[in-house]
RORO-324042 format. One record per residue (C-alpha): residue number from 1; x, y, z. Coordinates in nm, 2 decimals. Each point is the difference from the previous one (the first is absolute). Example, Ala and Ser with C-alpha at 12.3 -4.5 7.8 and 13.67 -1.06 7.14 Angstrom:
{resi: 1	u: 1.23	v: -0.45	w: 0.78}
{resi: 2	u: 0.14	v: 0.34	w: -0.07}
This chain:
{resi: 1	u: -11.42	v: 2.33	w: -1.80}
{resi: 2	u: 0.19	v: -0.16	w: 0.32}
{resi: 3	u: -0.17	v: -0.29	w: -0.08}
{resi: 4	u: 0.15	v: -0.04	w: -0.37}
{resi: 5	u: 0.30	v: 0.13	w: 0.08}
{resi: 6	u: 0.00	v: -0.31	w: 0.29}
{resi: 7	u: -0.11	v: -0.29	w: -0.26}
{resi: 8	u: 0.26	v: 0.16	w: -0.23}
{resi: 9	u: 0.25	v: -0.05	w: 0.25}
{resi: 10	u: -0.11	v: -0.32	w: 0.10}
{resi: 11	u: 0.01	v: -0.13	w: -0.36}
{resi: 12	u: 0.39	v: 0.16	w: -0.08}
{resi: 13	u: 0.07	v: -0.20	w: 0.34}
{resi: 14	u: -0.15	v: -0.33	w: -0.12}
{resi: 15	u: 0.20	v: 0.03	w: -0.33}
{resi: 16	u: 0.30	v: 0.07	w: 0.18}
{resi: 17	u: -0.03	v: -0.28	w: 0.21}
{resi: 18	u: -0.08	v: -0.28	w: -0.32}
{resi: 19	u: 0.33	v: 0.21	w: -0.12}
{resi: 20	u: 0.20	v: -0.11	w: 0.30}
{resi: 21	u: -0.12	v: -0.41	w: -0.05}
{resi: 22	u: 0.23	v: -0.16	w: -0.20}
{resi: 23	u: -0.03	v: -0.32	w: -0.07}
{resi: 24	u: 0.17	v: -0.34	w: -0.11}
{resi: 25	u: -0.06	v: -0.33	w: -0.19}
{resi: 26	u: 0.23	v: -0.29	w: 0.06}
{resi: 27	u: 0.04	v: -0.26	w: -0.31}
{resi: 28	u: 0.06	v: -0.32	w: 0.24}
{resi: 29	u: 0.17	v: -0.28	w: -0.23}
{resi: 30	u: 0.26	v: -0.14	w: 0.30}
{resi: 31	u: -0.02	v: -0.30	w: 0.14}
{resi: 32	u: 0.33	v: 0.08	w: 0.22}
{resi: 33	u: -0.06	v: 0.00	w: 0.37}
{resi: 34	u: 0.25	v: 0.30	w: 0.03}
{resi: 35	u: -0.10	v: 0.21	w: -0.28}
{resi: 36	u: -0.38	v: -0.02	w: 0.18}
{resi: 37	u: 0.18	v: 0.07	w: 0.33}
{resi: 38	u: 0.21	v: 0.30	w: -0.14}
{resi: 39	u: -0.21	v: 0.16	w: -0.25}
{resi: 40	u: -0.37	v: -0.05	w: 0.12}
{resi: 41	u: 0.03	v: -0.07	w: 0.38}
{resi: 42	u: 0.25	v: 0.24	w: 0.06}
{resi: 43	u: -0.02	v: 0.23	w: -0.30}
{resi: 44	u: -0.36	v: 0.09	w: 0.03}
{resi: 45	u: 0.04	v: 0.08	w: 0.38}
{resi: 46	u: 0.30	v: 0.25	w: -0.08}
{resi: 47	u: -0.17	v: 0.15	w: -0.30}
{resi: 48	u: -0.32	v: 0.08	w: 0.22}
{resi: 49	u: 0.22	v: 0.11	w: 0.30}
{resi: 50	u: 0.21	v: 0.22	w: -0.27}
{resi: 51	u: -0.28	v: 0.17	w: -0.14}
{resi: 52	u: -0.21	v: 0.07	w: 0.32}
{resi: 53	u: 0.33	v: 0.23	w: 0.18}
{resi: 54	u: -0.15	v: 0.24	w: -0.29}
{resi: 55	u: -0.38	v: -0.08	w: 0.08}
{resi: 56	u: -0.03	v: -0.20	w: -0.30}
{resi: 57	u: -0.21	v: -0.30	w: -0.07}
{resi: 58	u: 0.10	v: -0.23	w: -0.19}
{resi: 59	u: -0.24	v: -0.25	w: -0.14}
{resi: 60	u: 0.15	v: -0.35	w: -0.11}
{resi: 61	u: -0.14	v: -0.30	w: -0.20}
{resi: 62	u: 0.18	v: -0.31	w: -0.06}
{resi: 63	u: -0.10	v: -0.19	w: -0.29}
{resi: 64	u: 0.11	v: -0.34	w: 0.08}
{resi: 65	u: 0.11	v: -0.28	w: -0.31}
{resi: 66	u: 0.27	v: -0.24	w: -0.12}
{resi: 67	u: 0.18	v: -0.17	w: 0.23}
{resi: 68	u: -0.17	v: 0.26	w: 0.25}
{resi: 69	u: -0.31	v: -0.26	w: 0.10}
{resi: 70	u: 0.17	v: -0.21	w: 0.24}
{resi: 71	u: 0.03	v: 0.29	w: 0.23}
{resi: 72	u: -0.38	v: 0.05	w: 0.02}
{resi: 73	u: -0.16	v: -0.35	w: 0.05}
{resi: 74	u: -0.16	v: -0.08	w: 0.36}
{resi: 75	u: 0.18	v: -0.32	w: 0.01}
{resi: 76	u: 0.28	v: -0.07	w: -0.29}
{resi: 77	u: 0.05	v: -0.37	w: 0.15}
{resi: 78	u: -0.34	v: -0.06	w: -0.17}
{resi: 79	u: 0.09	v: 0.16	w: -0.33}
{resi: 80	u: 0.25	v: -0.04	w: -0.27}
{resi: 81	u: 0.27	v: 0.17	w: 0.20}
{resi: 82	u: 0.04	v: -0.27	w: 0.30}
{resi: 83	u: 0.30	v: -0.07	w: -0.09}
{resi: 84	u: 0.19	v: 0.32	w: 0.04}
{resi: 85	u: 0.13	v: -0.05	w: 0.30}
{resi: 86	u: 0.09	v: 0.37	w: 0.08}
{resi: 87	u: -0.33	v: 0.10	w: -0.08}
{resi: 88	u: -0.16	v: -0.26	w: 0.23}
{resi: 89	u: 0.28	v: 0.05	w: 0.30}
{resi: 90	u: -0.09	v: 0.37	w: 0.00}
{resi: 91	u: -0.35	v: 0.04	w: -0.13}
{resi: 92	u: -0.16	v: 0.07	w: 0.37}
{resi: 93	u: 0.23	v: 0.34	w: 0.06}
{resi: 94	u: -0.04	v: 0.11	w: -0.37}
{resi: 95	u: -0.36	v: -0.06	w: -0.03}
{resi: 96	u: -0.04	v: 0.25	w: 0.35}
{resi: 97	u: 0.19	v: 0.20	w: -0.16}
{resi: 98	u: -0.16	v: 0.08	w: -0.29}
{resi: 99	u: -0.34	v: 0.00	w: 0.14}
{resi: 100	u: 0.11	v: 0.28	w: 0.19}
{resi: 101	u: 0.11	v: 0.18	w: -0.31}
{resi: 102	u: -0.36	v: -0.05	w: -0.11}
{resi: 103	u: -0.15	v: 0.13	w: 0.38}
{resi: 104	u: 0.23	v: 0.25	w: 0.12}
{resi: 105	u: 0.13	v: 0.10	w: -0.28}
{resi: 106	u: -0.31	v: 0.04	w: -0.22}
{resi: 107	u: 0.19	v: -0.23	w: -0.30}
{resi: 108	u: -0.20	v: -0.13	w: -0.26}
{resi: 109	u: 0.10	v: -0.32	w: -0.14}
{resi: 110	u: -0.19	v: -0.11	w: -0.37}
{resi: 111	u: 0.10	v: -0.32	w: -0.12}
{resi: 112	u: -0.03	v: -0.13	w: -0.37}
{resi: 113	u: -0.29	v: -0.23	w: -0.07}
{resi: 114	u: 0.16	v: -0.13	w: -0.29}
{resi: 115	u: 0.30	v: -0.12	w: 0.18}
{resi: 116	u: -0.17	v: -0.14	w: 0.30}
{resi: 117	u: -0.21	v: -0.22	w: -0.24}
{resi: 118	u: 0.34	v: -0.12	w: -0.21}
{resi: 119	u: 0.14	v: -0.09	w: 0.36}
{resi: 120	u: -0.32	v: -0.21	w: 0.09}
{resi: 121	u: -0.05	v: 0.27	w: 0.28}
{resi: 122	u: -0.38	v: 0.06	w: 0.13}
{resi: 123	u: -0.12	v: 0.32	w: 0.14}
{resi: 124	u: -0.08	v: -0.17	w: 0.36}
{resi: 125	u: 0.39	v: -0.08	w: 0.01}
{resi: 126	u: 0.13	v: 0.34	w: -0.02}
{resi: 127	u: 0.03	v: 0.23	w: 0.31}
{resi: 128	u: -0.33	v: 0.21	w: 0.06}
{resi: 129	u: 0.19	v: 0.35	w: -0.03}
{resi: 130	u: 0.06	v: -0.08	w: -0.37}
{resi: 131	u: -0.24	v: 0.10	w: -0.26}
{resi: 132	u: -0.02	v: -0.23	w: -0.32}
{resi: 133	u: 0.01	v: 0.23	w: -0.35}
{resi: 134	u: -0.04	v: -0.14	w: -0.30}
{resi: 135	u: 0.39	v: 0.06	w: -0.14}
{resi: 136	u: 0.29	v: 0.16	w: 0.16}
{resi: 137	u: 0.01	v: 0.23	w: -0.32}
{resi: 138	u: -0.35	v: 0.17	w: 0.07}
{resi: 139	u: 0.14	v: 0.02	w: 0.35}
{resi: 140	u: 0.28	v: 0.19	w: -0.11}
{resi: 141	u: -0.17	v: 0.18	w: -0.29}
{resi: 142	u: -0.26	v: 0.19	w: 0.24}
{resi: 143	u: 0.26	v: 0.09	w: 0.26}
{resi: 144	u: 0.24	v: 0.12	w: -0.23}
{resi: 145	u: -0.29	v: 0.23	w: -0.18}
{resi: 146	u: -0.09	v: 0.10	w: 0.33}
{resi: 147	u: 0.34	v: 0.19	w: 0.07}
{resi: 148	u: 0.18	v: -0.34	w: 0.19}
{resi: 149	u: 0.38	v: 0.00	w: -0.02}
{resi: 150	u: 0.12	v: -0.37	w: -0.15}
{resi: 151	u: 0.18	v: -0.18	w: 0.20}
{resi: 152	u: 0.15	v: -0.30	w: -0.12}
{resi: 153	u: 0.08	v: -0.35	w: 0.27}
{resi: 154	u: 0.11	v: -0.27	w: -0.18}
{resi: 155	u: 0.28	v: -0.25	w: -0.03}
């Protein structure tokens, strides 16, 4: 009996603790250096910080198109964007920066397959912490059906 009553307990607890996850999808369209800085660099951070006062996770996913690709190239002076010169003059800092969303953080980024291949982008140019989906609308689809709140970041 103390044993079932144990595994009961221990299931009511698991539950309760998917219950406290709450989770996040970011539609990222931008290609504004200070809409990335404000809503993704710093937004992201406070959101997490926000939520864990109260012991709460929260899980984030950034689904990255539109203008959004520049932001996520290893080196954008060998791509289609080297001539945004406020991309290329601050690429180093941002590019740490969002690979330690991805590492400290635990963000996932997905970027659209579709897009990358309109842009004349290859998979071996991207930064390794981004996964490659086919669309940004199956990205979005399956997190929103999964309980993600929408978040739109776009210009």
């Amino acid at each position: 009996m103390k044993k079932t009553l144990l595994a009961l307990l221990l299931l009511i607890s698991f539950a309760q603790a998917d219950e406290d996850n709450l989770k996040v999808v970011y539609d990222l369209t931008t290609k504004n250096i200070a809409k990335i800085e404000q809503n993704i660099l710093k937004g992201i951070v406070a959101h997490k910080t926000y939520f864990q006062k109260d012991f709460k996770e929260l899980d984030v996913t950034v689904v990255i198109h539109g203008g959004a690709y520049r932001f996520f190239v290893k080196d954008p002076s060998t791509t289609l964007y080297k001539d945004d010169k406020t991309l290329i003059q601050n690429y180093s800092q941002l590019k740490k920066r969002l690979a330690s969303l991805a590492d400290t953080y635990d963000v996932e980024f997905l970027m659209c397959g579709v897009g990358m291949r309109s842009r004349k982008l290859k998979e071996k140019e991207i930064v390794p912490f981004v996964k490659v989906i086919p669309n940004s609308s199956v990205g979005l689809i399956q997190r929103q059906n999964e309980g993600y709140a929408y978040l739109p970041v776009g210009d």
